[in-house]
C-alpha positions in Angstrom: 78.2 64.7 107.9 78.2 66.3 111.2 76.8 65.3 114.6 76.5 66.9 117.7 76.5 64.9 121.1 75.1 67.1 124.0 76.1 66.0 127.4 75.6 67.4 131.0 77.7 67.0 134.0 75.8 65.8 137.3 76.6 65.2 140.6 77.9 62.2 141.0 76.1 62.0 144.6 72.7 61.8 145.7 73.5 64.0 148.6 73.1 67.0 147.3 72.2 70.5 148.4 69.9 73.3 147.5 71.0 76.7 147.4 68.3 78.1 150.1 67.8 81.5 147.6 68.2 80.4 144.2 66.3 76.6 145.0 68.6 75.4 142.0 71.6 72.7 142.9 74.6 73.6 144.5 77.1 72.3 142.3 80.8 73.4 144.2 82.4 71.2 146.4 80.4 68.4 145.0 82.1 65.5 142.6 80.9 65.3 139.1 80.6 63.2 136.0 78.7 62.3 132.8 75.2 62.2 132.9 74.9 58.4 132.8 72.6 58.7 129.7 75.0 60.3 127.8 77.7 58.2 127.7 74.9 56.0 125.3 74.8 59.4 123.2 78.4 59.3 123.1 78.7 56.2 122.4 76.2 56.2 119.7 77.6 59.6 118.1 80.8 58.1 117.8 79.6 54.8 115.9 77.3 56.9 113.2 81.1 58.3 112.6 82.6 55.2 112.1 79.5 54.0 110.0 79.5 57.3 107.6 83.5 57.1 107.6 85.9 59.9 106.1 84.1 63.2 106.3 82.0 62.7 109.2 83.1 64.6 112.6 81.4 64.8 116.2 81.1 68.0 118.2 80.3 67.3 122.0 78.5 70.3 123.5 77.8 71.1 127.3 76.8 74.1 129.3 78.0 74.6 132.8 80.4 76.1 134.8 84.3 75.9 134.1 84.5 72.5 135.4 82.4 71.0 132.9 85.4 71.1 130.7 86.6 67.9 132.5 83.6 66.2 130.9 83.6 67.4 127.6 87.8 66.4 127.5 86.2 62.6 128.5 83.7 62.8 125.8 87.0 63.8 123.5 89.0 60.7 125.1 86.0 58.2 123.8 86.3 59.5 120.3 83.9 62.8 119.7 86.6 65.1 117.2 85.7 68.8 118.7 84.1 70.2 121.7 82.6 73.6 123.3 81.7 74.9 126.2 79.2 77.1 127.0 79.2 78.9 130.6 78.6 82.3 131.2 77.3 83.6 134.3 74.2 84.8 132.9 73.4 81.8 132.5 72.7 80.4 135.8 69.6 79.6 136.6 68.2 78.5 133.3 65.3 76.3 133.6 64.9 73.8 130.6 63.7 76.2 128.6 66.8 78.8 128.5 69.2 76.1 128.2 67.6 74.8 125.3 67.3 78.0 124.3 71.1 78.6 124.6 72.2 75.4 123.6 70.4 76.1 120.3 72.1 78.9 119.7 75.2 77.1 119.9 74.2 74.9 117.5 73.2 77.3 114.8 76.5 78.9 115.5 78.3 75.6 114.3 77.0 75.9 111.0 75.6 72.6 109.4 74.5 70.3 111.9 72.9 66.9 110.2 72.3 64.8 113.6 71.9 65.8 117.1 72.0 63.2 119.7 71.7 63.6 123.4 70.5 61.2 126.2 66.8 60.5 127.1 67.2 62.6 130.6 69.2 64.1 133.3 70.0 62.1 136.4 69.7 65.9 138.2 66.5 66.5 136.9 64.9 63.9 135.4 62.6 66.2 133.0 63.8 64.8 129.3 63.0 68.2 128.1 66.0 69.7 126.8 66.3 67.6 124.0 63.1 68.2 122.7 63.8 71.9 123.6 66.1 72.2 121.6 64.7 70.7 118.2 61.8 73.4 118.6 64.1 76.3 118.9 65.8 74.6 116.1 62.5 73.9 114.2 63.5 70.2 113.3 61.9 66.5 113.9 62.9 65.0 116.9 62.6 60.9 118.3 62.5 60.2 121.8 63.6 57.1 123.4 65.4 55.9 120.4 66.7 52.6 121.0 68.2 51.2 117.4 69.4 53.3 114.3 68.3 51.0 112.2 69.0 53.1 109.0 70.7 56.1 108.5 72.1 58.4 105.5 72.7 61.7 104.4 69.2 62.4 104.1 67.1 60.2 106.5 66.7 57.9 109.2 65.3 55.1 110.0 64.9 54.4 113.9 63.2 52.2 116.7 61.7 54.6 119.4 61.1 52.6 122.4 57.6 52.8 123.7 55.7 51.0 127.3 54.2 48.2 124.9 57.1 47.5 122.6 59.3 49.7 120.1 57.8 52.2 117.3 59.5 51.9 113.8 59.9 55.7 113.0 61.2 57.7 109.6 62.6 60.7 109.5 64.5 63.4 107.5 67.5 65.1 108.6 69.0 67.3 110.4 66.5 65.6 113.4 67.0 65.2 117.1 67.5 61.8 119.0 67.7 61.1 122.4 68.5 57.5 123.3 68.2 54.7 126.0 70.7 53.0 127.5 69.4 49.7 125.3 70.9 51.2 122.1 74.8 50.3 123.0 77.4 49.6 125.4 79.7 52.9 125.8 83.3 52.5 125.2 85.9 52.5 127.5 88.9 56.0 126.4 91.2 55.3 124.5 95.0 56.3 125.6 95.3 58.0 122.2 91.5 59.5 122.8 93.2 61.0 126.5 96.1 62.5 125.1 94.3 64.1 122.3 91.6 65.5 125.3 94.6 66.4 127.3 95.9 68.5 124.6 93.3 70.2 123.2 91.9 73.2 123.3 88.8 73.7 123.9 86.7 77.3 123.1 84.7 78.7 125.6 81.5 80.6 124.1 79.5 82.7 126.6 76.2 84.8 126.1 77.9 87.5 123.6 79.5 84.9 121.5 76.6 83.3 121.0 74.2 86.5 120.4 71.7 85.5 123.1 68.9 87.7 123.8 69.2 88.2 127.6 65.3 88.0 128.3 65.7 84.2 127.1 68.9 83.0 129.4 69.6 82.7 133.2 67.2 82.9 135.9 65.4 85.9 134.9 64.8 84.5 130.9 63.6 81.6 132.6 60.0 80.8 132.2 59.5 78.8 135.0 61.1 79.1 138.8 61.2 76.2 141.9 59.7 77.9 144.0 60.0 75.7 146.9 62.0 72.9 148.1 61.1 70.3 150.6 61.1 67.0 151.6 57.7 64.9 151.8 56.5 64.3 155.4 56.7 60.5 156.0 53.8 58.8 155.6 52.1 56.7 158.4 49.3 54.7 159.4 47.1 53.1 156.5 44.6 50.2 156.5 44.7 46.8 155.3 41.5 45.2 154.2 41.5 41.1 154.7 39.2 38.8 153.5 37.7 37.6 150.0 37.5 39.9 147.4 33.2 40.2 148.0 34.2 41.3 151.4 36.7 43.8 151.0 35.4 45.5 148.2 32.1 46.3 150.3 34.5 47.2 152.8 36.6 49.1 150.8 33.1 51.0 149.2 31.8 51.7 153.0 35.3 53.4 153.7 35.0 55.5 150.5 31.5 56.3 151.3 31.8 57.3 154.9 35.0 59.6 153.7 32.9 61.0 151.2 30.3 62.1 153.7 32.9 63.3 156.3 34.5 65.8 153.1 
């Protein structure tokens, strides 16, 4: 059995800066760590292992500049077996699409993967799209918001996705796609002989060539979609309050929406 954890590292701030030509985060000079979520995909990675036993490794995957390797050797302290990084710079600038895209790759370059896990979202982006992503370039099932592996083996799994009225109970073959809340587990703590393997190890860097990419799919110029702008909302000011019973201020309410609705 092998799973694949994919993590991101984030600024650890929420001061950060724009890059005035690019509009994509400035990333130097700036402290980072784990994407919050994806210590629970750690976490979680790590206790399918011990639940499947002898035989079963983890492979923690994350694309980013050199530095990232200070995540992925953290992800290796808390138990995951291998890792790789992936960081080219052609691939700066990939919107969710490309990094999917190349993250994919990656994957299919690993051979047989059974279970891919990866947090619900990035604190940097908030978009939960590269998970997903990724299953389609992969062409496999994906659950979202997985909160419980209820039921797992070599062949399927049995899952609660969390939902905004409750939980669904979802099936679903393997290889598949999770990302999960932060309800599913508690993330461990590294362990001193998890550090000094991370310490040790070394760690393969694979960059747009290893991987075969096609260069129209990676970096800023394979990316599909571009941030055009950056900017901060004006404030807002003024407002109305309507006071009264509720007869009263809904006919006031309805002569404000009527007179705007001649004015326009």
């Amino acid at each position: 059995m092998h799973i694949v954890v994919l993590i991101k590292q984030v600024p650890e701030t929420t001061d950060v800066k724009i890059d005035p030509v690019t509009n994509t985060l400035k990333r130097e000079g700036v402290k980072s760590i784990i994407n919050p979520f994806d210590m629970y995909a750690i976490e979680e990675s790590v206790r399918l292992k011990e639940r499947f036993g002898e035989g079963c490794k983890v492979t923690v995957i994350t694309m980013g500049p050199p530095q990232a390797m200070e995540a992925l050797r953290e992800a290796v302290s808390m138990g995951c077996d291998e890792a790789v990084l992936l960081s080219d710079r052609k691939f700066a600038g990939s919107d969710t699409w490309a990094t999917s895209y190349t993250i994919s790759q990656a994957i299919k370059k690993l051979g047989v993967v059974n279970i891919i896990v990866c947090g619900k979202q990035a604190s940097d982006g908030d978009t939960a799209q590269v998970g997903p992503g990724v299953s389609t370039h992969l062409d496999i099932p994906q659950v979202t918001y997985v909160k419980k592996i209820e039921e797992i083996t070599k062949e399927h799994a049995k899952v609660e996705r969390m939902t905004e009225e409750g939980y669904d109970i979802v099936v679903t073959p393997l290889p598949a796609l999770f990302t999960v809340v932060k309800e599913i587990n508690e993330p461990r703590l590294p362990s001193l002989k998890g550090k000094m393997k991370a310490k040790k190890m070394e760690i393969p860097v694979w960059n747009a060539e290893t991987l075969a990419c096609d260069s129209a799919k990676i970096g800023l110029d394979g990316s599909p979609t571009r941030v055009m702008k950056v900017f901060t909302p004006p404030q807002r000011t003024g407002g109305q309050i309507l006071k009264g019973e509720a007869d009263e201020t809904a006919k006031q309410l309805a002569d404000l929406l009527r007179d705007i609705a001649i004015a326009h």
